[in-house]
N, C-alpha and C positions, 0 to 999 in steps of 0.2 A: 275360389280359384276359377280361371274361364276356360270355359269346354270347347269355345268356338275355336276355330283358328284364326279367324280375327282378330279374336278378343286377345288369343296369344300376344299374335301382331303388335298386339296397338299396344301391351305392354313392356314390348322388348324398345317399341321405336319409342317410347313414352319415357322409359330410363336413358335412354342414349340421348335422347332432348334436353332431360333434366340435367347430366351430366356437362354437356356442349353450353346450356346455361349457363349453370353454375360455373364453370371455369370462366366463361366471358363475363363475370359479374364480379367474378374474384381479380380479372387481368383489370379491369376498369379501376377499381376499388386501389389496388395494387400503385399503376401508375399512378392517378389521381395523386393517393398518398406522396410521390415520388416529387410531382409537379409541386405541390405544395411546400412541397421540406424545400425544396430549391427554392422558391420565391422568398421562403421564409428566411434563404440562408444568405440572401440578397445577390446573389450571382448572377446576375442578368441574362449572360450564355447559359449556363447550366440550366435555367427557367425557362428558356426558350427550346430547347433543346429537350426539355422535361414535356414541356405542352405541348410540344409538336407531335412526341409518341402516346402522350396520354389523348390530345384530338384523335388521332390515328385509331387506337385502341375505346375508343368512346365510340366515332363516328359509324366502327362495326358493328357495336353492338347495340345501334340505333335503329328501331324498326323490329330488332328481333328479340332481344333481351328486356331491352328497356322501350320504352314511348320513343317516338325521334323528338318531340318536345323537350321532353326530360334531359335527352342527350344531347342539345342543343344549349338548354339552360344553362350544363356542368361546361361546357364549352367554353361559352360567352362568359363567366363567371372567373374561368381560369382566365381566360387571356387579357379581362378584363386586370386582374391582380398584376399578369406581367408586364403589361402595357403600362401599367400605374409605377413600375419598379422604375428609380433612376441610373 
């Protein structure tokens, strides 16, 4: 257990990080999912309208959750799929 108050510190802001993570990784995951089903389900509107919040919710958590690389890849990926929809 840590005696500093630092140490305190850094474990209270260390949980609050972890949690601010976690939810931004879960909203990504989440939409993602969302954009997907749409593309899958061939609606064109509904797919664009899907990747527009799942870019939205990706491109926040770029740099801080994830790489901006990374988030950039799930990006181009998606819009690559709905761009291919007729």
């Amino acid at each position: 257990m840590a005696n500093h108050k630092s140490s305190k510190k850094r474990i209270l802001v260390t949980k609050k990080k972890n949690a601010i993570n976690t939810a931004r990784r879960t909203q990504v995951k989440t939409f993602t999912k969302k954009a997907v089903k749409a593309i899958e389900s061939g609606d064109k509107k509904a797919a664009t309208e899907a990747l527009r919040t799942a870019e939205s919710k990706i491109m926040k958590s770029a740099g801080k959750t994830m790489p901006k690389k990374s988030a950039s890849r799930k990006v181009s990926r998606l819009t690559k799929k709905v761009n291919a929809m007729k």
